[in-house]
N, C-alpha and C positions, 0 to 999 in steps of 0.2 A: 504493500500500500504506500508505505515511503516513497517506494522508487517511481513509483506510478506517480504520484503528486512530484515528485522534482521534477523526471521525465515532461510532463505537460505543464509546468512551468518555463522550464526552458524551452519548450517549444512556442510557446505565446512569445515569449522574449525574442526569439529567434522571429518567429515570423512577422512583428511588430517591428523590423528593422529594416529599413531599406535595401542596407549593406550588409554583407556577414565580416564584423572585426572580432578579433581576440587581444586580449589583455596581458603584455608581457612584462612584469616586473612594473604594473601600477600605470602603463602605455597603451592606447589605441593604438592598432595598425591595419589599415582597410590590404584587404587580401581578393584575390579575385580568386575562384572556385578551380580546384583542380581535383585529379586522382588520389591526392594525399588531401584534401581538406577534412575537414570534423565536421560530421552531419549534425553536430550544433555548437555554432559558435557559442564562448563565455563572454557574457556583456561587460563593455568598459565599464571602468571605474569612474570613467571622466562622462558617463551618457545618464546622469543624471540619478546616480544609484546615491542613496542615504549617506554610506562611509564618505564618498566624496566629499559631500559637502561637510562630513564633520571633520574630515583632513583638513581643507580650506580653513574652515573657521577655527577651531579648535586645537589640530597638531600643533604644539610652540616650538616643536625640534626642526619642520621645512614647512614651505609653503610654495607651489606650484608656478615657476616660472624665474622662480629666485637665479637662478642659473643658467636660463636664457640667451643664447647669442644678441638674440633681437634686442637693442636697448630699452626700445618702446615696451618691449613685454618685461625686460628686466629690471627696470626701476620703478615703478608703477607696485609689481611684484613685491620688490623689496620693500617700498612704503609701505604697501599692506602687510609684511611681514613683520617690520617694527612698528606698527601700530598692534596687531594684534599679541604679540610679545609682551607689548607694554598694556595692554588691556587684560591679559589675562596672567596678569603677575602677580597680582593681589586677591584677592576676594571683597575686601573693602572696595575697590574699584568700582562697585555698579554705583558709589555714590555719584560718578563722574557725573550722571546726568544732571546733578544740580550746577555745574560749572554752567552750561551754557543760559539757563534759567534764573539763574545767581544776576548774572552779567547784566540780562535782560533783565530785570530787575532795578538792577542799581543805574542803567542809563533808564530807561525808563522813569524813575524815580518814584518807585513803590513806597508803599508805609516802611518807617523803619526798621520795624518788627520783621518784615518779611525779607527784608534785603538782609538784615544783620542774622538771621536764621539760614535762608538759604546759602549767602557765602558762609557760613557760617561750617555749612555740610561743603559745602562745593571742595573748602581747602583740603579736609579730611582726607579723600583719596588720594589727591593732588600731593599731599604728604607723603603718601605710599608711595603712586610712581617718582617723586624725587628720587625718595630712599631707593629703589630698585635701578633706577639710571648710575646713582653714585655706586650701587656697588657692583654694578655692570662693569661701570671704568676700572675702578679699582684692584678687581680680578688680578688684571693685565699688568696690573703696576708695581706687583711686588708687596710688603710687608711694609718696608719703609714709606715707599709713597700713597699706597694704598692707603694705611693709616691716615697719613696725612690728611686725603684726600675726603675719608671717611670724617675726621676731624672739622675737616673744614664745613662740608656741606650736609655732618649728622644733622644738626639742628639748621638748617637753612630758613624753613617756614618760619620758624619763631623770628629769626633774623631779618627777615622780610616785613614780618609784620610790623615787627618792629620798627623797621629805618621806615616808615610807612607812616605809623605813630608816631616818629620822633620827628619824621617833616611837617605834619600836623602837629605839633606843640603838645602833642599828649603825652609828655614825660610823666605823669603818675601811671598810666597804663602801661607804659615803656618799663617801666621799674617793677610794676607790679606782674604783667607777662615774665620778667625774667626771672623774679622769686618765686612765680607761681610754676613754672619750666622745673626747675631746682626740685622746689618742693614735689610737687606729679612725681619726678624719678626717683628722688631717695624714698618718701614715704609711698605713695599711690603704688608706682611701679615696683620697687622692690617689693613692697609689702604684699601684695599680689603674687608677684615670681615663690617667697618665702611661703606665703599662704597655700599655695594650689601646688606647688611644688611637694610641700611639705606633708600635705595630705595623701597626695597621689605615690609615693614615695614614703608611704610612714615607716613601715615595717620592712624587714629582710627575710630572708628565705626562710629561717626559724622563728618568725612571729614576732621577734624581738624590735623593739623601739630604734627606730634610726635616725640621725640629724644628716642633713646633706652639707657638701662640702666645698668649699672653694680656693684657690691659693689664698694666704696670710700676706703676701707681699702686697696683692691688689685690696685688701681691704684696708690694710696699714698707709698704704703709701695715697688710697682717694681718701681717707679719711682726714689723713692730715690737710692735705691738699684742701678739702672742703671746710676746716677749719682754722685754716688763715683764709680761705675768702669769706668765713661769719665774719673773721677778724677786720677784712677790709671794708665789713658793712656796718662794724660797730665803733668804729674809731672814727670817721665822720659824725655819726649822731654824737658820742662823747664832744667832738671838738665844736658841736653845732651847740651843746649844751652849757658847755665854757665861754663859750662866746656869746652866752644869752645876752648880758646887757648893750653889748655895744651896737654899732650903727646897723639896721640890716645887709644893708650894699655891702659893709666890710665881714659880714658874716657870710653872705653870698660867696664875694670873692675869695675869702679863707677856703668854704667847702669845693670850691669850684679848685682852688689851687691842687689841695690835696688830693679829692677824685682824680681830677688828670696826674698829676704824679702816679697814684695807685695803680693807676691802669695800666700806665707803661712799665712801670714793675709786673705786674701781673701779668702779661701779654707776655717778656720776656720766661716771666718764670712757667708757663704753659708751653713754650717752644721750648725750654729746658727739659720740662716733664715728657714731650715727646720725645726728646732724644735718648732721653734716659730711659725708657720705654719699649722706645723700638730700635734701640742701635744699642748702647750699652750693655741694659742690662734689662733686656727684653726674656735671658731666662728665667728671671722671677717670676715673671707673671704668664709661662706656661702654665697649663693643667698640670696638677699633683697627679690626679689620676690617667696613665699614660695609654691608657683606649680611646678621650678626651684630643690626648694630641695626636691621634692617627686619623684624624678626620678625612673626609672623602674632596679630594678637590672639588670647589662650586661650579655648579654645570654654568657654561655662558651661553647666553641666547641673542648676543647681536654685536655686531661691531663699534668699538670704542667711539669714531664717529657718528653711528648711529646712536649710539648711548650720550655720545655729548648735545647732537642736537635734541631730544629729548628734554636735556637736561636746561637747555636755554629756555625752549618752549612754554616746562613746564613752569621754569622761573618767571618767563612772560606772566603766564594767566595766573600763578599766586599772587604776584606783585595787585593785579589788576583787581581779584576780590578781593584781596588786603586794603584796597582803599578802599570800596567799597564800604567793606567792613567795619573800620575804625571810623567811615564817617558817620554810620548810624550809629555809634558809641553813644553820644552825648543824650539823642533822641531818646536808646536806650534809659538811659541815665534816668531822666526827670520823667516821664511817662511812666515807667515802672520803679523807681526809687530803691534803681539797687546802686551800689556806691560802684564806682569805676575800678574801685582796690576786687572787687568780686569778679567782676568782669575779667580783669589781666590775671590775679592770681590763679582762678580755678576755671572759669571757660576756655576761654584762649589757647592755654597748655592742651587742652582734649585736642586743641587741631594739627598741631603739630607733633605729637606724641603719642595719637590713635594707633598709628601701624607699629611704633618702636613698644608698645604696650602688647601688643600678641605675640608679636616675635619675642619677648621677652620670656612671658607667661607660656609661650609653646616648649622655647629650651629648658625651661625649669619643670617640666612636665617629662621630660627627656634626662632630666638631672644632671642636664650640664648646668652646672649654676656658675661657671666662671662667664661663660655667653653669655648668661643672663645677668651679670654685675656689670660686665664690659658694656650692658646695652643703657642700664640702670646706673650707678654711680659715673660712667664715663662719659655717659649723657649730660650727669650736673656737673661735672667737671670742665663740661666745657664750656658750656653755660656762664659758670661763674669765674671763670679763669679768659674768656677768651671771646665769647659773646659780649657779654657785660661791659668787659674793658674796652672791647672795639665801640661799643655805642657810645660810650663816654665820650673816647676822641672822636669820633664821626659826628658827635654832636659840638663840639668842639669848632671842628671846621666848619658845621652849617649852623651856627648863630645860635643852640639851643642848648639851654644850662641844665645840659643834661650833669647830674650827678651819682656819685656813691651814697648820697645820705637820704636814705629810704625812710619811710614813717615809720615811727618806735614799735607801733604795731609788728609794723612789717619783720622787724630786725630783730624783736624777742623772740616771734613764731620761727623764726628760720636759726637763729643761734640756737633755742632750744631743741629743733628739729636734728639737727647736726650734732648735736652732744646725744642725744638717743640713738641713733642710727650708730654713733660712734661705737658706744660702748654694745652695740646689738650686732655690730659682723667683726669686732677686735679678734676676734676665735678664730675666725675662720668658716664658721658650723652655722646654720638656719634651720629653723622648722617653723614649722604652719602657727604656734601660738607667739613667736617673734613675728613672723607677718602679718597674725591677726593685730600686733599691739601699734605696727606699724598704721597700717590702715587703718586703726583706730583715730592713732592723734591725725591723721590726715583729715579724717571729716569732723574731728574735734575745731580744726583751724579752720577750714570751709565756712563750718555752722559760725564758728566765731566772724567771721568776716563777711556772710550773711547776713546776720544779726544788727549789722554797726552800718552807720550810715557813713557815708561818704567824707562829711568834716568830722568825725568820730577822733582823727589823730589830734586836730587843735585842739578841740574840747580834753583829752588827756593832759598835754600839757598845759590847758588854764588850770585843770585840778591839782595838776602837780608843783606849781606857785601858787 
């Protein structure tokens, strides 16, 4: 009965063809009928059969034409090849359709609600294919530049947003996206990697209680790291505090002096930390556990070229709903009376830090937990070492006093933030009730910065005179 039902399917197929072709290695080729032909041809691949079209859309390893003499067929080909590459890199991706929606919007000039929502989602994937362009390039580049390269453009979306806001004069959102970046990875993201890690990974083959593990050197050496940059967020407000009675302008100028100093210390001492890293003494911060370091080279899926235009592209359309975005801040603001410090600290960071948030939580799932600290503390390391200090001088040169001296607020939740985390990976060792305490104080400071209204920082310090 089988053969009977193939049999007269192939034959409908057959006799439904003008021509009899066969299929050789995934190829049409029209044949004309001889003594050796097969009383039924096997139908193309390419004549409209199901698998084709899901090759077309869906294989990310080739795409039909990529290889073509014809250039007309070959580049056209390859667009569509790095396009669908870069579409089906993510999962988070299908948010793309808010990009072009978003846009419309904001020319348009929708309520602000809908435009500061839609860009709001539009960035979110837009984060993702960044992150997948840079580590396209990177592959290619080696350890040393790779790094670099990764360094540079981990956090790019924040950095966008940023010089976006800081051309708009919103240095409180400026300040407060960057603490709120910091904050998301040490507490939200780790705390999560520690949490689900922790749980999924409790036990060992004999039932017994297990802690997961990471090198000592990367938790030693970002801790300190993170705790001279509390140090460079609390020696401004000190020096802002000492300087209470005199003139403002020379109070101004005091903080403005010293931020920019800071920065250029800081900036040098993050090109130190690189070196030291990934050229010196990069063996420290292998994996302890040496299954860890035998990882599978990353499969690449498009040419360096093709991953750098990507990579301008996708910097085009962030840039573009980034203003959007930060113009409906204000709208925001007074319509619903949530303070700007809510907005930067804890919205913001979701859009830049959506996709380094599952990549994270998937390696710790996997119990690699040195990937998942590299994504997590090396994230706010750069943040505050290297973001941070660039905005400082960049607002420097475009006329905007951007500063190190955050509101008190700001600079108790993140110094205490960094002394918990400290003392929570000094070991080495995580589990799921260290990440649940993480996650804890993280929606502890949320709720607190919810709660407070916008001039909440002067009103402290009238209390405190």
């Amino acid at each position: 009965m089988v053969f009977t039902t193939n049999f007269r399917e192939q034959l409908r197929r057959a006799l439904s063809k003008p021509t009899n072709t066969i299929a050789t290695n995934g190829t049409s080729a029209t044949m004309n009928p001889n003594e050796s032909s097969p009383l039924l041809a096997v139908p193309s691949a390419h004549d409209g059969e199901p698998h084709f079209w899901r090759h077309l859309l869906f294989n990310r390893r080739h795409t039909p034409g990529v290889d073509s003499p014809n250039p007309l067929v070959r580049w056209p080909a390859r667009t569509f090849d790095v396009t669908k590459v870069t579409l089906l890199s993510n999962p988070v991706n299908i948010l793309l359709v808010f990009v072009p929606i978003g846009i419309v919007a904001g020319v348009r000039e929708w309520s602000p609600t809908a435009v500061f929502t839609l860009n709001f989602f539009a960035i979110i994937p837009l984060a993702a294919v960044l992150s997948f362009a840079t580590e396209e390039i990177s592959v290619r580049l080696g350890d040393t530049l790779g790094g670099l390269l990764n360094a540079t453009f981990g956090n790019a979306v924040e950095l966008i947003v940023s010089i976006v806001a800081l051309k708009a004069g919103e240095i409180e959102v400026v300040q407060s996206s960057m603490l709120g970046s910091i904050l998301s990875n040490l507490l939200l993201v780790m705390g999560m990697c520690f949490l689900l890690g922790g749980i999924w990974n409790m036990q060992d083959s004999d039932g017994r209680g297990m802690e997961q593990t990471f090198t000592t050197a990367t938790a030693q050496t970002t801790c300190s790291l993170m705790t001279l940059s509390s140090a460079s967020l609390v020696i401004p407000a000190a020096l802002y505090g000492v300087l209470d009675h005199s003139d403002e302008s020379d109070k101004q100028s005091s903080i403005l002096l010293l931020s920019r100093g800071t920065a250029i210390i800081l900036l040098a001492l993050y090109v130190l930390y690189l070196y030291f890293q990934l050229r010196t003494h990069k063996n420290l911060f292998t994996p302890e556990d040496p299954r860890e370091a035998l990882e599978e080279e990353p499969e690449v899926s498009m040419s360096p070229w093709a991953a750098a235009a990507v990579l301008i592209v996708v910097t085009v359309v962030i840039a573009v709903c980034a203003d959007y975005l930060v113009d409906s801040i204000d709208a925001i603001v007074e319509n619903y009376h949530i303070s700007k410090n809510f907005i930067g600290l804890i919205l913001l960071p979701i859009v830049g830090n959506a996709a380094e948030h599952v990549t994270a939580c998937v390696v710790a799932l996997r119990n690699k937990m040195d990937l998942a600290m590299g994504v997590a503390i090396g994230s706010s390391i750069q943040i505050a070492l290297l973001v941070t200090p660039f905005l400082v001088i960049l607002g420097w040169f475009m006329g905007q006093p951007m500063t190190l001296h955050f509101e008190m607020f700001e600079t108790i939740a993140f110094a205490l933030s960094v002394l918990v985390v400290t003392y929570i990976v000094q070991d080495g060792k995580s589990n799921y009730l260290e990440g649940a305490m993480l996650m804890g104080l993280y929606l502890i400071i949320a709720l607190a910065f919810w709660a407070s209204p916008s001039d909440m920082s002067s009103k402290f310090l009238a209390w405190l005179h």
